[in-house]
N, C-alpha and C positions, 0 to 999 in steps of 0.2 A: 192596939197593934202598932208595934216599932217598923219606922221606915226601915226599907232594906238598903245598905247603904250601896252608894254608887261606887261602880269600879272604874279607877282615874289613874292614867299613866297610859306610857305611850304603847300602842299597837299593834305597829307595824304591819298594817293591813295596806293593803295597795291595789290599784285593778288591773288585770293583764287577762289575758284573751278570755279565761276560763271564769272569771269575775274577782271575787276578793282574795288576794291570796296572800301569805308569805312565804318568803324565799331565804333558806336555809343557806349561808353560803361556810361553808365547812374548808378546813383542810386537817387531811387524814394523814399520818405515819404508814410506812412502809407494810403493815400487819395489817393497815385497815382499821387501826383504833381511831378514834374523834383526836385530836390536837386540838384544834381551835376551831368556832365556830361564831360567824356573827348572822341575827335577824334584820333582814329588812322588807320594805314592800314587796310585794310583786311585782312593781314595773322597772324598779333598778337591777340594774345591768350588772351582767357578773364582773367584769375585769374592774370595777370602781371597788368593789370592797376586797381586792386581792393585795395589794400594798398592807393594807390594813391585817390581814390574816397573816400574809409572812414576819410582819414587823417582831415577833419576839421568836420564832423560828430559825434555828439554824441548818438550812438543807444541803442536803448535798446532792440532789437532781431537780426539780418545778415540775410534775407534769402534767399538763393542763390541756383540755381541748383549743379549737381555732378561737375561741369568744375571747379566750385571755393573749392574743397576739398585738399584744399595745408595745408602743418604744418604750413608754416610760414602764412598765409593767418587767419588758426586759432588760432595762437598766437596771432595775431595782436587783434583778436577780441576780445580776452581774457582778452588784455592789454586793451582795453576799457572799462569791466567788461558788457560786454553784449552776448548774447546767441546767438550763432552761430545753425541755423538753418540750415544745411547745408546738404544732405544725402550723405555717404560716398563712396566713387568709389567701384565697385565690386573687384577690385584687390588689394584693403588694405588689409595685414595680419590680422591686427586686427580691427574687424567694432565696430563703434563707434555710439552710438546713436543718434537720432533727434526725436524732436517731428514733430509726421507725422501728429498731427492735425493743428498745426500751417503752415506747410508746404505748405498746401492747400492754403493758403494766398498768396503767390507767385506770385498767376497769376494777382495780380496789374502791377508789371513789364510787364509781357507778354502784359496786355489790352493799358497801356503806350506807349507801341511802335506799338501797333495796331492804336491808335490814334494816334501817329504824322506819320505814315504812309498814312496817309489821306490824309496828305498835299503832292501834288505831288512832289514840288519841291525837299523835303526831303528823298523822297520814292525812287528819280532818281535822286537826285544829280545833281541838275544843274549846279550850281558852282565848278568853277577849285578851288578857294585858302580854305583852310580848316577853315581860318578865316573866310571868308563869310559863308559856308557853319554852321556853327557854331554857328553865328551868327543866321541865319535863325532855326536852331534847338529852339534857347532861342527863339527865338522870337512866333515858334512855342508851344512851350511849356506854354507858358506867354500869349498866347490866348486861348488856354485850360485852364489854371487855371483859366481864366474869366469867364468862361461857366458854 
């Protein structure tokens, strides 16, 4: 009987309230199709892999919940010359505005992750190595934009 071999490479599992999980951190075009998406734990924090997601993106709005209200996060958006839609945390000294009509817009993100949640595999994580799983997201994704 041949050993079955180990599966080696990185994870991206992490613990956060619900127990092991990973965190999908996406940014979606206007339609709601996948652009870019990176894996990490569950315990990191959204606004650290948002620099990361915009870097080869050229936008012309950011709209993001309170979680992505960081200075440098809104520098960065700046340095693109696009509008940061972003509404400011309640514990800013000084609050800064957003348009609240555009904001409304948002919920394409939300309905995006409502739709690759569909697919169960994605939804529960069947896959150990964070490449497979990853894979399977694009792949997910890329039968959505078919429909």
């Amino acid at each position: 009987m041949r050993p079955v071999p180990r599966k080696k490479g990185e994870q991206a599992l992490g613990r956060s309230r619900g127990g092991l999980s990973t965190k999908i951190h996406a940014c979606v075009e206007g339609l709601g199709q996948l652009a870019r998406f990176i894996l990490t734990a569950g315990q990191v924090h959204d606004v650290t892999q948002a620099q990361a997601l915009l870097e080869t993106v050229v936008p012309a709005a950011v709209l993001a919940d309170k979680a992505y209200d960081a200075n440098a996060l809104l520098a960065c958006i700046a340095n693109k010359q696009a509008k940061a839609v972003i509404p400011p945390k309640t514990t800013r000294k000084l609050q800064r505005q957003f348009d609240r009509h555009q904001y409304r817009n948002r919920n394409v993100i939300e309905r995006f992750f409502a739709r690759i949640k569909q697919f169960r595999r994605v939804a529960t994580r069947y896959d150990k190595l964070a490449s497979r799983f990853a894979s399977f997201v694009a792949l997910t994704a890329s039968l959505l934009w078919l429909q």
